[in-house]
C-alpha positions as CSV (number, residue, x, y, z in Angstrom):
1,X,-21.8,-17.7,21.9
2,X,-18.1,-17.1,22.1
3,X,-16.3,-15.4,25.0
4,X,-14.5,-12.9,23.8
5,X,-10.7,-12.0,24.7
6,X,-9.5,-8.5,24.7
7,X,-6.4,-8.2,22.5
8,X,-6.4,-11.6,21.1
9,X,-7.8,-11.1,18.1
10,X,-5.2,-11.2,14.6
11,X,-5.1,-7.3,13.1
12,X,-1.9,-8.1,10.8
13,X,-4.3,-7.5,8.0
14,X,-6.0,-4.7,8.9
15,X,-2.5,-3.1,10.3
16,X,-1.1,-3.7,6.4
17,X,-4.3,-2.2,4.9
18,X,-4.6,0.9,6.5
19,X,-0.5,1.0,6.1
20,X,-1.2,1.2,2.2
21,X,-4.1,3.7,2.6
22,X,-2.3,5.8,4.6
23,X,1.0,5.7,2.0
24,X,-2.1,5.7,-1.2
25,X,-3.2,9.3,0.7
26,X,0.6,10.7,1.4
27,X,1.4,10.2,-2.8
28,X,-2.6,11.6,-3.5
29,X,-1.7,14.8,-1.6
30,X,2.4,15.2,-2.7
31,X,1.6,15.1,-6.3
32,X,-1.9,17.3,-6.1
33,X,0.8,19.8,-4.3
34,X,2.8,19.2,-7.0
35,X,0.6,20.0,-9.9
36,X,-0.9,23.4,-8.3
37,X,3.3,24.6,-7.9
38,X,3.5,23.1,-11.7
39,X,0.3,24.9,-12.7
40,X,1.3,28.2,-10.8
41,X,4.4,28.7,-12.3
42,X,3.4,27.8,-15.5
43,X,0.8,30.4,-15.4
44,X,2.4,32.9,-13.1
């Protein structure tokens, strides 16, 4: 088996996934925030 080395392991990848899930979440929540205002005013 391979020794493993703390830290030396290539996370670019990983680093730019969770970038975009973290960016993907941000939009999800603006524009649900956006369409209860919408709906409330609409309604209100």
């Amino acid at each position: 088996m391979a020794e493993h080395k703390h830290g030396s392991m290539d996370i670019r990848v990983q680093e730019k996934t969770f970038e975009g899930f973290i960016r993907m979440v941000i939009w999800g929540a603006g524009i649900s925030i956006a369409t209860l205002i919408f709906m409330a005013l609409v309604n209100g």
